[in-house]
C-alpha positions as CSV (number, residue, x, y, z in Angstrom):
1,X,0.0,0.0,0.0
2,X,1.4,3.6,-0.7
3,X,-0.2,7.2,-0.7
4,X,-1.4,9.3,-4.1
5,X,-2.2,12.5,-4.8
6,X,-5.5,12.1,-6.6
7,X,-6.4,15.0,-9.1
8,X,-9.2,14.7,-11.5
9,X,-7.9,15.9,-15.2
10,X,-10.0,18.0,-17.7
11,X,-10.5,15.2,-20.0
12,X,-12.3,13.0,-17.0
13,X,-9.5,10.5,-16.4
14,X,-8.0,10.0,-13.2
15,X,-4.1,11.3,-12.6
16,X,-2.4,9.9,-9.6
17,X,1.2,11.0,-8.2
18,X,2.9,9.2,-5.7
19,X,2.9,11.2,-2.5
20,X,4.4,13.6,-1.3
21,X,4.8,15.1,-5.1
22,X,2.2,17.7,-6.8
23,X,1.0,16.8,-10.4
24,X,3.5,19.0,-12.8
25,X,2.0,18.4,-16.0
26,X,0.6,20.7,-18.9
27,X,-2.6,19.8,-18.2
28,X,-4.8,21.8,-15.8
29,X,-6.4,19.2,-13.0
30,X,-8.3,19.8,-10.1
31,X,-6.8,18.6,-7.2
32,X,-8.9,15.6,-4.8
33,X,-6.9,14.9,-1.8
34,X,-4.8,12.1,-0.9
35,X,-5.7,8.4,-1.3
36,X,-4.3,5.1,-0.7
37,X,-3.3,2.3,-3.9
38,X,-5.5,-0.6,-1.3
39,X,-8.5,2.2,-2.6
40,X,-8.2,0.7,-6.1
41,X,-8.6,-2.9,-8.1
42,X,-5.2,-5.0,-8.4
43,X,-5.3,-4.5,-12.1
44,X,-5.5,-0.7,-11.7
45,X,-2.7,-1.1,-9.6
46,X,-0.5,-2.4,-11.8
47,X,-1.4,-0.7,-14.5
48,X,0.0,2.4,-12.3
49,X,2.9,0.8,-11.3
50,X,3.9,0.3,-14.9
51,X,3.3,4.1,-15.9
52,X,5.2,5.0,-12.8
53,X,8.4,3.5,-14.2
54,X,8.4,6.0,-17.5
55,X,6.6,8.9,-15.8
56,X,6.5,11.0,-13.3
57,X,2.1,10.6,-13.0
58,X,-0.1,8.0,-14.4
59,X,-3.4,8.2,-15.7
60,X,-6.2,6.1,-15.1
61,X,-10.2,6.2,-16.5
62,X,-12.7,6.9,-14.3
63,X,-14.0,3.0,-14.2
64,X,-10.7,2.1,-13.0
65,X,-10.7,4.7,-10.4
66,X,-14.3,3.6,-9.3
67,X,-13.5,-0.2,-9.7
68,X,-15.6,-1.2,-12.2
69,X,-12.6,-2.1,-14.7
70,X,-14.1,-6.2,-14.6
71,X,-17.6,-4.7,-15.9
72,X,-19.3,-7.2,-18.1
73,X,-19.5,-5.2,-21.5
């Protein structure tokens, strides 16, 4: 489990920075609060791990946010 600044971008998707950093990006966000990873689904997880290794944020959708990545479609 680690902490995340949560900020909602303009587009709808989720951006989440590792805490104690501030989003830096191009993009304006609005800013949530502070969550923790055990908040989210393993596969969103990962999926944020892997982003974390290239960039400084990672971006996840607003069902992956809310857990409901394993919908039936």
């Amino acid at each position: 489990m680690w902490l995340m600044n949560a900020y909602r971008g303009r587009d709808g998707n989720y951006i989440l920075v590792t805490y104690p950093r501030k989003y830096e990006g191009r993009e304006e966000a609005l800013y949530l609060g502070v969550m923790t990873s055990a908040s989210l689904g393993l596969d969103a997880r990962r999926g944020i791990m892997r982003q974390l290794v290239d960039h400084p944020y990672a971006r996840i959708t607003p069902d992956q946010f809310y857990g409901q990545s394993a919908a039936v479609r």
